[in-house]
C-alpha positions as CSV (number, residue, x, y, z in Angstrom):
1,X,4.0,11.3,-7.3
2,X,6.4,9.1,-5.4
3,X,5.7,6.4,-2.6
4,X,7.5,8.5,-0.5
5,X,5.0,11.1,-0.9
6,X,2.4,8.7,0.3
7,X,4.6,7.0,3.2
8,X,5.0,10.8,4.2
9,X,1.0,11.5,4.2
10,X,0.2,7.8,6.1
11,X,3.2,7.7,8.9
12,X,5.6,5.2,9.4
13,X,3.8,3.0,11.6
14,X,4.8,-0.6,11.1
15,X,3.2,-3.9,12.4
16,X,5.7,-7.4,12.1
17,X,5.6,-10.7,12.3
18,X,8.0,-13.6,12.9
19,X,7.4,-16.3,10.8
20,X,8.0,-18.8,13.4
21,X,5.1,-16.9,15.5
22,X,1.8,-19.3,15.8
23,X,-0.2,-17.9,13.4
24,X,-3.4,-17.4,15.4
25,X,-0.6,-14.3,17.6
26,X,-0.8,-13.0,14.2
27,X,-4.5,-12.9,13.1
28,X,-5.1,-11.4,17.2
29,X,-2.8,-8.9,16.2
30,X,-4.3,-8.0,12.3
31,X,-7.9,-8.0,14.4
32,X,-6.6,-6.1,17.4
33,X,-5.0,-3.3,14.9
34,X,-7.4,-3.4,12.2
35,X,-5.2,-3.5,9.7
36,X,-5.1,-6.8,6.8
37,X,-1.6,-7.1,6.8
38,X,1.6,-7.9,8.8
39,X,5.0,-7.6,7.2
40,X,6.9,-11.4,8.2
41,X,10.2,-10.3,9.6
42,X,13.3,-12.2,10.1
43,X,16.5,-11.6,11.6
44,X,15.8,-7.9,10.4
45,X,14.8,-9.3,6.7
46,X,11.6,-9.2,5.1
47,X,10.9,-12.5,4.2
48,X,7.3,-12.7,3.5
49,X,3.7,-10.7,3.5
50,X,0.8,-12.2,5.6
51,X,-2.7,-10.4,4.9
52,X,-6.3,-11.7,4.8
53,X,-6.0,-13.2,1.3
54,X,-3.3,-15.9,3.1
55,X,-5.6,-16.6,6.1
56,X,-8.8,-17.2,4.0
57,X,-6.7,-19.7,2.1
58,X,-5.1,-21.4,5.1
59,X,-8.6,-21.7,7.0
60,X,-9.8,-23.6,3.6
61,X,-7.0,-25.8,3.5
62,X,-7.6,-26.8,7.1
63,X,-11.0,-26.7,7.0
64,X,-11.6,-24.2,9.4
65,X,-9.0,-24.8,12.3
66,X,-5.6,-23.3,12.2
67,X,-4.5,-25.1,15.4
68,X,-0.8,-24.8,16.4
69,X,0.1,-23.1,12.4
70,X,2.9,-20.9,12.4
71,X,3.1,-18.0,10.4
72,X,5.0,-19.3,8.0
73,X,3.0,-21.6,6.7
74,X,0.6,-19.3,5.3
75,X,2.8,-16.0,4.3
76,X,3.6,-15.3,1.1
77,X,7.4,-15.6,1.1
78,X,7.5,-13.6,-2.3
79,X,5.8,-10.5,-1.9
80,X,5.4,-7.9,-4.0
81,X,7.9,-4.6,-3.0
82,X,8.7,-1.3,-4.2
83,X,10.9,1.4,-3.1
84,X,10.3,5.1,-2.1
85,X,11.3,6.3,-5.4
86,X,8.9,4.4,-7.2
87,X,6.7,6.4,-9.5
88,X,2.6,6.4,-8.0
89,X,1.7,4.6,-12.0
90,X,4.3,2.3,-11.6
91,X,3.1,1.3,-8.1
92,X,-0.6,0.9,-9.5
93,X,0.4,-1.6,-12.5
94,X,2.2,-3.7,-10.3
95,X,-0.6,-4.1,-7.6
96,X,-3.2,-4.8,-10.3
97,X,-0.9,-7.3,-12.7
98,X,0.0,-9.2,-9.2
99,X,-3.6,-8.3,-7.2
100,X,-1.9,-7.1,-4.4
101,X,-3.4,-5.3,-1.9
102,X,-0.4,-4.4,-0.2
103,X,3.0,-3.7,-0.5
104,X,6.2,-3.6,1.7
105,X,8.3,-0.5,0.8
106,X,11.9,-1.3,1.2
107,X,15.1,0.8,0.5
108,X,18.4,-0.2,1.0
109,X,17.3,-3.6,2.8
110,X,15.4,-1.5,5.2
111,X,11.4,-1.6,5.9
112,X,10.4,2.1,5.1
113,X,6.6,0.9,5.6
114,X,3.7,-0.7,3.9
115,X,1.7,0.6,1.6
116,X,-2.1,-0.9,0.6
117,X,-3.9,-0.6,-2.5
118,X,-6.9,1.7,-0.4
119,X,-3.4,4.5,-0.1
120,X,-2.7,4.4,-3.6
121,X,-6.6,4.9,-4.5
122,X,-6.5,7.6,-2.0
123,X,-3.4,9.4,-3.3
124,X,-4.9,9.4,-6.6
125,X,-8.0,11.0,-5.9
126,X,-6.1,13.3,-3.4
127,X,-3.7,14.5,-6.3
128,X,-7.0,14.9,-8.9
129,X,-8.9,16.9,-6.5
130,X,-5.7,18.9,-6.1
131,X,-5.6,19.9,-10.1
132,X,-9.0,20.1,-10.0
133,X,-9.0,23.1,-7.8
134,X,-5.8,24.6,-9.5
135,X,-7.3,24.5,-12.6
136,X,-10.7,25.9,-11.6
137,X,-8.5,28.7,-10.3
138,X,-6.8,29.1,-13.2
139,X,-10.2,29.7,-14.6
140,X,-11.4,31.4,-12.5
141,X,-8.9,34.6,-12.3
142,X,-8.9,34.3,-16.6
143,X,-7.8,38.4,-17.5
144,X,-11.6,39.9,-17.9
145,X,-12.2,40.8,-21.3
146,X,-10.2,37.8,-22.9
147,X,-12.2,34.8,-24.1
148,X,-9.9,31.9,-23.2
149,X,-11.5,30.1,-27.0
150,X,-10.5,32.7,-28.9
151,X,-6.3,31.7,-27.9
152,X,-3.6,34.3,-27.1
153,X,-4.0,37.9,-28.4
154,X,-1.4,39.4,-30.7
């Protein structure tokens, strides 16, 4: 399975950022949406990830009070991206060897969309359930009178 396949399932729909934007625009937004990430565009370049993990670190650094912070200050300007051609395992080591929760998905310099940790989980457990039922089927319609222990008949 591909992140393609999972951008396909989710829909393209993509919230931005500005990393110049004051940063409480941004959490309004992320609360507004419900969604715990914004993609930090600039000049039509991704140039960082802000999600909750940023904002509970800059509230603790400023005790509480985010004032007049811009985005910038608390993005990550090195996120974590794949492509839509990236293999579904490969996808899932990276997330867990960085703990990333989301992921931009870029090709060609281009934001395809965002992926979260939550769609990978689900397109796992989507695909299992899937070979699951194949294989019960598979079972299920076994040619009567063949045991399938006993291996192929000669």
């Amino acid at each position: 399975m591909k992140v393609a396949d999972i951008l396909r399932i989710k829909g393209n729909t993509l919230y931005t950022v500005s990393p110049s934007e004051p940063l409480i625009q941004a959490l309004a937004l992320m609360a507004e949406r419900d969604i715990g990430s914004l993609v930090v565009m600039e000049h039509g370049d991704l140039v960082g990830m802000l999600t909750v993990r940023e904002l509970t670190q800059i509230l603790v650094k400023t005790g509480g009070s985010i004032g007049t912070t811009i985005v910038r200050t608390a993005m990550d300007d090195a996120p974590l991206t794949c492509t839509t051609q990236t293999d579904m395992d490969e996808v899932r080591r990276m997330m867990l060897d960085r703990h990333a929760r989301y992921m931009p998905v870029m090709d060609n310099h281009m934001l395809m969309g965002v992926i979260s940790f939550h769609d990978v989980a689900r397109a796992v457990v989507d695909s299992q359930n899937f070979e699951n039922k194949m294989l019960k089927a598979y079972i299920h319609d076994w040619p009567e009178g063949e045991n399938p222990d006993d291996g192929p008949k000669l």
